[in-house]
C-alpha positions in Angstrom: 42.1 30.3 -6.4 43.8 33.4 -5.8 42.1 36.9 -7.7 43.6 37.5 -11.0 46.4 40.8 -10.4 48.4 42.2 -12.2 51.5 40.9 -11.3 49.4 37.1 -11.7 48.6 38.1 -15.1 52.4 37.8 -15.9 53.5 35.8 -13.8 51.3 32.8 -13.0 51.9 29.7 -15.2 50.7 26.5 -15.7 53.0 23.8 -17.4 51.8 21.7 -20.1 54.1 18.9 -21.2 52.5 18.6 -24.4 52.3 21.4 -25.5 55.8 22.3 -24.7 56.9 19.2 -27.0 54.7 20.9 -29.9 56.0 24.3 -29.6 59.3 22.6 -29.4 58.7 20.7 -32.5 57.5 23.5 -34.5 60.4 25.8 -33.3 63.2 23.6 -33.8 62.7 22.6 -38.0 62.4 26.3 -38.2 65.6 27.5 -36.4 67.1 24.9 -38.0 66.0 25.8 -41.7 66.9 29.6 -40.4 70.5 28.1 -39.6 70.8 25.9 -42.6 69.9 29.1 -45.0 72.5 31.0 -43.3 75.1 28.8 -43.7 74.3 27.9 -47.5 73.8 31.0 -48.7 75.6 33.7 -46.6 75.5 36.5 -49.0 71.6 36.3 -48.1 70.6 34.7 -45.3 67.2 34.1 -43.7 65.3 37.6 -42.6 65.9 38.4 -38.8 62.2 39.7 -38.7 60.6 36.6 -39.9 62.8 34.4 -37.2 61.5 36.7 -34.5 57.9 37.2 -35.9 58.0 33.2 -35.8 59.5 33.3 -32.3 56.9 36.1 -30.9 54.0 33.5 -32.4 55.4 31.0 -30.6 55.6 32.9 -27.4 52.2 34.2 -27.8 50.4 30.6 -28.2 53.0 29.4 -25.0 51.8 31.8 -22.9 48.2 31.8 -24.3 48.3 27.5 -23.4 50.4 27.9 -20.4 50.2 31.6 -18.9 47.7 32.8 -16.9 45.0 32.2 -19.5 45.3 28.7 -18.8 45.5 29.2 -15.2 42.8 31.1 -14.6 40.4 29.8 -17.2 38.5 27.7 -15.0 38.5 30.1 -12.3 37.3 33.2 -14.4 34.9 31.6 -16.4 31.9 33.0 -17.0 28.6 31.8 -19.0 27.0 35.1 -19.6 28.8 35.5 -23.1 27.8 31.8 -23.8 23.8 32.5 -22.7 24.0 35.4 -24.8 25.1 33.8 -27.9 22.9 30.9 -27.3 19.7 33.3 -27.3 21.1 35.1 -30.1 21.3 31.7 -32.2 17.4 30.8 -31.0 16.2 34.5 -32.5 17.8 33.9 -35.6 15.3 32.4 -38.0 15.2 31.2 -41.4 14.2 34.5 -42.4 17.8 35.7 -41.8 19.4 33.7 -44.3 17.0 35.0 -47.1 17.3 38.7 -45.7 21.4 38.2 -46.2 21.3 36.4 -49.8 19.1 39.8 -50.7 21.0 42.2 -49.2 24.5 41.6 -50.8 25.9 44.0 -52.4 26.2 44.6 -56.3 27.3 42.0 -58.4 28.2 39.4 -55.6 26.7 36.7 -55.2 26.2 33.7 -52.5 28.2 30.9 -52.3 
């Protein structure tokens, strides 16, 4: 596999089927609604921001699932961040749970 560039970090993409069908699925019921509102109540129809912020959200997780995150995620893996947390989790004793409950603040209290 090819170094990750910049140009690759826009560009590359893998295609998912499935998820293209869920994005699809989610998108449409909401356009639709977005058209349906529009057409029933013109006087105040459905927020141009909200269809866009919805759209963006769906962008983000299509190129999140199918950009170059997904293409390169195998290639630019690396287990340091996992070691870490894994060593982290084998320090933490009992001791911190009893060390959290007493240092809440004020008038909270623990679940």
């Amino acid at each position: 596999m090819a170094p990750l560039t910049l140009a690759d970090a826009f560009t590359a993409w893998q295609f998912a089927p499935v998820v293209s069908a869920a994005l699809a699925l989610a998108g449409a019921p909401y356009l639709a609604g977005v058209w349906l509102v529009a057409r029933r109540h013109p006087g105040r129809p459905w927020p141009a921001r909200r269809t866009l912020a919805f759209l963006l959200a769906l962008g983000a997780a299509a190129f999140a699932t199918q950009g170059s995150p997904a293409v390169y995620d195998d290639g630019l893996f690396s287990s340091l961040p996992i070691s870490r947390r894994r060593n982290l989790a084998r320090q933490a004793g009992p001791g911190d749970a009893v060390t959290s409950v007493t240092c809440l603040p004020p008038g909270a209290s623990w679940p």
